[in-house]
Structure formats: structure tokens, C-alpha cells
C-alpha positions as semicolon CSV with decimal commas, in nm:
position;residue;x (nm);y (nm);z (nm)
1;X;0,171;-2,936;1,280
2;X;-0,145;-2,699;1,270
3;X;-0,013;-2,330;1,251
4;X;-0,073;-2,139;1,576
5;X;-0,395;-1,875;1,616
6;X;-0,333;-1,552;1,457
7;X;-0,522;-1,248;1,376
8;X;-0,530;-1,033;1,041
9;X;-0,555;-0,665;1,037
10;X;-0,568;-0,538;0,672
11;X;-0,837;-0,329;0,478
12;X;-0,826;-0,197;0,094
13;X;-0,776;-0,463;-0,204
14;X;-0,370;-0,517;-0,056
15;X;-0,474;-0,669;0,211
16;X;-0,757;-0,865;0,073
17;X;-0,549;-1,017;-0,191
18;X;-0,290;-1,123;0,108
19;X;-0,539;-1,291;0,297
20;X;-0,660;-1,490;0,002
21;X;-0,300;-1,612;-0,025
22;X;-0,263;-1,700;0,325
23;X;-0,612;-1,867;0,318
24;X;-0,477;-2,094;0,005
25;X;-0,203;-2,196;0,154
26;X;-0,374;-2,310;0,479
27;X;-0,337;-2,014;0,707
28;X;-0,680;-1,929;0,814
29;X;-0,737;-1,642;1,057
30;X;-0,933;-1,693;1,333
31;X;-1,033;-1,299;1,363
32;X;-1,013;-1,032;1,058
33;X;-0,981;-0,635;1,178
34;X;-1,093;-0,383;0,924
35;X;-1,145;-0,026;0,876
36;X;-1,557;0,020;0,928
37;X;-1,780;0,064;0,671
38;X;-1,747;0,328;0,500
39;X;-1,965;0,544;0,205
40;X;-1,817;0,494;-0,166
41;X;-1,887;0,616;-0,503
42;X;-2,073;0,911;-0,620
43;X;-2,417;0,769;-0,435
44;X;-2,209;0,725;-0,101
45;X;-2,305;0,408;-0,049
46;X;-2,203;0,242;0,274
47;X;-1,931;-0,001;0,155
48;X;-1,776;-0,289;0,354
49;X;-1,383;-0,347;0,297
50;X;-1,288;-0,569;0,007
51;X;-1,098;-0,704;0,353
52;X;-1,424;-0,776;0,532
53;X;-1,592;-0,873;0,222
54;X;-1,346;-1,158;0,181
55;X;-1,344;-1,283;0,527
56;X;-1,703;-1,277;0,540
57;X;-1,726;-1,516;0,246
58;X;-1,495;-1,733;0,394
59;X;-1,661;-1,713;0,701
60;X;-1,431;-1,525;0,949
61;X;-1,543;-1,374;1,239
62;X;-1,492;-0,973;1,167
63;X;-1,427;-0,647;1,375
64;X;-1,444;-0,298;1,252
65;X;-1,335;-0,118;1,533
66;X;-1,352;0,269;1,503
67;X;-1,017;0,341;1,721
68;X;-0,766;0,065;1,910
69;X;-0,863;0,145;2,253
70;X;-0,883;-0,096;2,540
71;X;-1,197;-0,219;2,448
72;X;-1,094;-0,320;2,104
73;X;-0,820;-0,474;2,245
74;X;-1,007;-0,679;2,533
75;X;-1,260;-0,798;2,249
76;X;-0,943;-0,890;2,039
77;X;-0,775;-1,084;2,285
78;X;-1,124;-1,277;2,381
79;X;-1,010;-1,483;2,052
80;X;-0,666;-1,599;2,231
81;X;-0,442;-1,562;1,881
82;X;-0,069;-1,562;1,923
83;X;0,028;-1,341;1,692
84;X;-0,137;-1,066;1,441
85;X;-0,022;-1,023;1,075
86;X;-0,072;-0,646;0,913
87;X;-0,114;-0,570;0,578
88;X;-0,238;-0,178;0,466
89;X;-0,465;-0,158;0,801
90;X;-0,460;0,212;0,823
91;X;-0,484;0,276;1,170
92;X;-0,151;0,297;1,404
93;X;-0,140;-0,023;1,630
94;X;-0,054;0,126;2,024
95;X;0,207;-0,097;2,228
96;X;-0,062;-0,203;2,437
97;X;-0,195;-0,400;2,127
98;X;0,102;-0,534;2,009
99;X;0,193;-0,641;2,341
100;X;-0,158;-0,868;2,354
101;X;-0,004;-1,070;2,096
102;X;0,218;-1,346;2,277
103;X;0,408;-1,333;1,921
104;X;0,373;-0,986;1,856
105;X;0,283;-0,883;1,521
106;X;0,397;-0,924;1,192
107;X;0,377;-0,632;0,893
108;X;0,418;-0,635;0,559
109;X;0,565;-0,341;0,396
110;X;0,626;-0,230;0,018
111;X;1,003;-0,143;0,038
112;X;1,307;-0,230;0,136
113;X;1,321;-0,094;0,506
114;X;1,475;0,134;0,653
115;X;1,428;0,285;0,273
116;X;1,084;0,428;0,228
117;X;0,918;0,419;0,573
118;X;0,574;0,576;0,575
119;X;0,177;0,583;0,410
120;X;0,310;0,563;-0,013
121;X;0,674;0,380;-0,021
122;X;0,558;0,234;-0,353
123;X;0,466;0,593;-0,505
124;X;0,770;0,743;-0,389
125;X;1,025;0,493;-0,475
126;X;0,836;0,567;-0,840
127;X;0,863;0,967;-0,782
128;X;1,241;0,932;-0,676
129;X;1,286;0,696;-0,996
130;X;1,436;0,384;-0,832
131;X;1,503;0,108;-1,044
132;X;1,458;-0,146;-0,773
133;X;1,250;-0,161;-0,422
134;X;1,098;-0,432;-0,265
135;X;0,880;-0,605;0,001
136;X;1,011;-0,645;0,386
137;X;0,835;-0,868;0,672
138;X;0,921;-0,696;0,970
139;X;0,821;-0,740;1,342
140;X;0,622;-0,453;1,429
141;X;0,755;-0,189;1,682
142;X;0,525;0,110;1,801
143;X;0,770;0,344;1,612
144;X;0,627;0,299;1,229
145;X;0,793;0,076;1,027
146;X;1,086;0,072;1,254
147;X;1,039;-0,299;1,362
148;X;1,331;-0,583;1,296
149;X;1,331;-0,717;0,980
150;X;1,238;-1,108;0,966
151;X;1,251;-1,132;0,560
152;X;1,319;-0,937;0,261
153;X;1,325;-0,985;-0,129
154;X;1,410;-0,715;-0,413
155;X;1,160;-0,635;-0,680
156;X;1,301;-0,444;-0,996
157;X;1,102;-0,160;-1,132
158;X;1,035;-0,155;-1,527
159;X;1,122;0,166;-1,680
160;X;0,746;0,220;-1,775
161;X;0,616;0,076;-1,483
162;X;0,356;0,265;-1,286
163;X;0,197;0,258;-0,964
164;X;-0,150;0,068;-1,123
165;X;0,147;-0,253;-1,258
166;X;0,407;-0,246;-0,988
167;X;0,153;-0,284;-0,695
168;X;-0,016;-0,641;-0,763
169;X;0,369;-0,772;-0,793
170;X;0,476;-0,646;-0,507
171;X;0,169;-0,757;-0,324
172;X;0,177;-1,114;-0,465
173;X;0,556;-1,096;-0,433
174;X;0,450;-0,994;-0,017
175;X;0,237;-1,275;0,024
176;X;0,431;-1,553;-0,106
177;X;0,741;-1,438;0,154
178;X;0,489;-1,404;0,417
179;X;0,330;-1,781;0,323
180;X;0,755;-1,948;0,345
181;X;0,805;-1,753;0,617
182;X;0,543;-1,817;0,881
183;X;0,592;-2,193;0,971
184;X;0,942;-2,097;1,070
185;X;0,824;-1,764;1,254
186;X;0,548;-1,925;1,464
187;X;0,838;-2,168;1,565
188;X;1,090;-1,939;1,704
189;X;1,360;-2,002;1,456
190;X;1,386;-1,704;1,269
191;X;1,638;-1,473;1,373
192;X;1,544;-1,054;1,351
193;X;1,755;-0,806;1,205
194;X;1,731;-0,439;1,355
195;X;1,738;-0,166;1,105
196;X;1,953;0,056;1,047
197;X;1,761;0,405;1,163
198;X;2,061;0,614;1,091
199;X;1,947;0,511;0,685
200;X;1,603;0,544;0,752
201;X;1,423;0,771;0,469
202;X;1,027;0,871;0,412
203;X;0,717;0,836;0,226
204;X;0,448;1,051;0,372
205;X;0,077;1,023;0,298
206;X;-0,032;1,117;-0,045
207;X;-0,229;1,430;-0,088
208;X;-0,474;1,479;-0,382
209;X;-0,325;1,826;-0,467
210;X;0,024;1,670;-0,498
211;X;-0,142;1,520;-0,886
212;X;-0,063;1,883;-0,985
213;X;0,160;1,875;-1,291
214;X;0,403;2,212;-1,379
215;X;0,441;2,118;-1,781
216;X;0,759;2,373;-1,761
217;X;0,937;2,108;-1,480
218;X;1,193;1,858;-1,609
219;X;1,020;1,561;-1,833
220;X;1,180;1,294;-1,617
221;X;1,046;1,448;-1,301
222;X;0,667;1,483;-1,447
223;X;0,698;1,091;-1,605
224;X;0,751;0,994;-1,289
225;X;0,465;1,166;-1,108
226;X;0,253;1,041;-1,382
227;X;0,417;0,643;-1,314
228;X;0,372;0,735;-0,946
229;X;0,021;0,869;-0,924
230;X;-0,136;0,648;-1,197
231;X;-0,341;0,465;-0,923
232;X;-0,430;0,763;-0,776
233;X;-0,484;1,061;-0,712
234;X;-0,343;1,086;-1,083
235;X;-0,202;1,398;-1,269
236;X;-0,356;1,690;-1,373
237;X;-0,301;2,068;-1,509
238;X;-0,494;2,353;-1,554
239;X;-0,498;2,553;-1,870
240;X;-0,528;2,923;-1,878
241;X;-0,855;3,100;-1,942
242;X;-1,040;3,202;-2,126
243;X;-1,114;2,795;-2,201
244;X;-0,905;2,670;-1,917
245;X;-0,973;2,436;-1,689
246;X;-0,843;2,110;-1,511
247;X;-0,696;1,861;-1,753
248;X;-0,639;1,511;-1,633
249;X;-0,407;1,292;-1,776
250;X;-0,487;0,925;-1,833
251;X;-0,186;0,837;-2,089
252;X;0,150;0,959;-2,121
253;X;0,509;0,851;-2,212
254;X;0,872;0,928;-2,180
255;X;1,003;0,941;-2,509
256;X;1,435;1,035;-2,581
257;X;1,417;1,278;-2,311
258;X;1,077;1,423;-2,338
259;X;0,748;1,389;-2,146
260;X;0,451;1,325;-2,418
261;X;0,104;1,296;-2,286
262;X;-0,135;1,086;-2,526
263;X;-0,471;1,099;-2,359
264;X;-0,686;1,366;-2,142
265;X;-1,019;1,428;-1,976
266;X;-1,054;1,754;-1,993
267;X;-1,309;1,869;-1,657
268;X;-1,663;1,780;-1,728
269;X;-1,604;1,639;-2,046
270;X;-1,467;1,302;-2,224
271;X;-1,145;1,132;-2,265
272;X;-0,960;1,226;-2,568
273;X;-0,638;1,269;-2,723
274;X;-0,376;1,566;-2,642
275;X;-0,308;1,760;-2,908
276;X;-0,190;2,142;-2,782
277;X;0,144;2,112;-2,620
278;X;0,167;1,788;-2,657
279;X;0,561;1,772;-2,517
280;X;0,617;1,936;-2,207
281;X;0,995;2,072;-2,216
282;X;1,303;1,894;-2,061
């Protein structure tokens, strides 16, 4: 049986590398939503989405709509999919959206919902030191991440494991769920599990400022800003005048109780190793 019309809403390198899984395993979009183009990089180059840049290859029709009003919505609909899957989209999907979906629409989240709800659940189960998180699949309500959960599957977290190594296997880890699941979705024969919202916890949006490193705070709790943040923003610290400055940390470890940082980039100059207090204290 041919799987049923959907549409795919996803924009940085997550949802890119979803799509390509879906697209390997048969299940082609016939519409891709993305962010707009937007300026990267130090020239500010307008930049597609790695997203649209994909679909484009493949040759899916794109839309970058600039807010999900009724218009984007009427030209979405003109493509008559069933159901939309979301993956990293950044934009909040209104009920009159998910209602145009006869199916409604399916998300893929990095945690293990109601745990972790929110912009960085991967960061902050790393900030919070978990030892395991996860992916859920869950039917999208208008309240964020608060939809019924069709599918879930544990990840565990290596003890050195940052943000830059956990992400591509819980993203690969996503799309192979989403890829067993949706044969049996577009059928009707999965059955949805409500949350519990009583259990429900947060991850808000992740601020550049929160990099900032206090080398006098507990080593465990700066290791794991540096394993959350190692994607980005990163960590940094300022040192005192007269020579101070911003120090950015690109290598670090957590060694019998103590947070060592190997490598810096000291602002407006080149990457090189730490040598002046070396070991922050416990």
C-alpha cells in the first residue's frame, strides 16, 4: 500500500537528517515547510535551510512561510496531505493548522515526555546530569509538547557524552522510530497515550549568556555545562584585568572529582592549551 500524503515541517541539520531517513525508506513528502532564508556566517550571506536545501535536491516542492497565518495555511492545504510530521521547525503550529491535517500532526521530540518539554531537552537533560533520556513521537496538541504519546525508546547518556555526540544518536535513534511507526499510524492502529502533565518538567530556550562559567561553582555542575553547551553557545570565562578577557573553552574533562579544562581561545586570539588554573575547585 502507498503511504498516505503528508507534509514535513523541519529546518536546521535535525530535521534535514530526518527527512533523508524518511526519504530512504520510501516516505517522500509531497510539501517541505522551512524557516526562510536567512543571513549566515560572518559575510551574512543569505542561507537556505539545510531543510530546504535537501528537499530541493530531491525535488520537493518548498514553503518558507514567515508566520502560520491563514494564508500559509490555505497554500498548505492546496497540497491535500493527511497528516504533517515535525521535526525542530521553530515556529509554534496554531490549532487552526493542526486541525487542516485530517491526521493531525506528528512531532518528534528529544526526551522522554512529559520529562523535558521545551526549546533544549537534550542540553538540559546534560545540565541536570541524567544518565538516560530519549526520543518520543507524540501527536501534536496546541499546548507544546503536551500531545499523546504514539512511541517512545530510551537512549543512555555516556558519562563523557556531550551535546555535539549525543545529538546525531538521538536524531538517528528519532528517525528510525518514526520510519516503524508510520505504516501503522497512517492506518489507525496505533493507540495514544496521554501524558502525564502533573510530571511534566522544562527546558527553556538557550541563551548565549547562559555559556558563562563561575570556575569557583562545583566541578560536576561546570562539566556538565561544558557537556551541555558543547554545540553551542559553548562555555566561557572572563579573567580579571589587567590581561583579562573572555576565555572560551573548547576541551575539558572531569577527572576524580575535579573539572580540568585542556584547551582555550582566549578573545581575539588562537586556540591553545590551559595552563593558569587549570582545575577549577569542587
Amino acid at each position: 500500500m502507498n503511504p498516505r500524503k503528508f507534509a514535513f515541517f523541519g529546518t536546521p541539520y535535525v530535521a534535514r537528517d530526518t527527512l533523508a531517513k524518511l526519504i530512504e525508506h520510501g516516505f517522500v513528502p509531497s510539501l517541505v515547510i522551512t524557516n526562510p532564508d536567512a543571513p549566515r556566517g560572518r559575510g551574512h550571506v543569505m542561507t537556505s535551510s539545510e531543510t530546504k536545501a535537501l528537499a530541493l535536491e530531491k525535488g520537493i516542492p518548498v514553503l518558507t512561510p514567515e508566520k502560520l497565518d491563514a494564508a500559509a495555511i490555505a497554500s498548505i492545504q492546496q497540497y491535500g496531505c493527511a497528516y504533517a510530521i515535525v521535526v525542530a521547525y521553530g515556529k509554534i503550529f496554531p490549532q487552526a493548522l493542526i486541525d487542516a491535517f485530517p491526521l493531525g500532526a506528528v512531532n518528534v521530540h528529544y526526551s522522554l515526555l512529559p520529562k523535558y518539554r521545551g526549546a533544549s531537552p537534550v542540553e538540559t537533560a546534560l545540565l541536570k546530569g541524567e544518565k538516560v533520556t530519549g526520543v518520543t513521537i507524540q501527536q501534536m496538541a496546541f499546548e507544546m509538547d503536551a500531545g499523546d504519546i504514539l512511541a517512545q525508546e530510551e537512549v543512555p547518556i555516556g558519562s563523557n557524552e556531550t551535546s555535539k555526540e549525543l545529538k546525531p544518536r538521538l536524531i538517528a535513534t528519532g528517525a528510525s522510530l518514526l520510519v516503524n511507526l508510520l505504516h501503522s499510524f497512517e492506518q489507525g492502529e496505533i493507540t495514544p497515550i496521554p501524558q502525564d502533565h502533573t510530571a511534566a518538567t522544562r527546558a527553556g530556550k538557550i541563551k548565549k549568556e547562559d555559556g558563562l562559567l563561575e570556575l569557583g561553582a562545583p566541578a560536576r555542575e561546570n562539566w556538565n555545562k561544558y557537556r551541555a553547551y558543547a554545540e553551542w553557545p559553548g562555555v566561557y570565562f572572563f579573567t580579571a584585568p589587567p590581561a583579562g578577557g573572555r576565555i572560551k573553552v573548547t576541551k575539558a574533562r572531569y577527572e576524580h572529582g575535579v573539572f580540568v579544562i585542556e584547551r582555550v581561545v582566549p578573545e581575539g586570539k588562537s586556540e591553545t592549551d590551559y595552563i593558569p588554573g587549570a582545575r577549577a575547585p569542587k
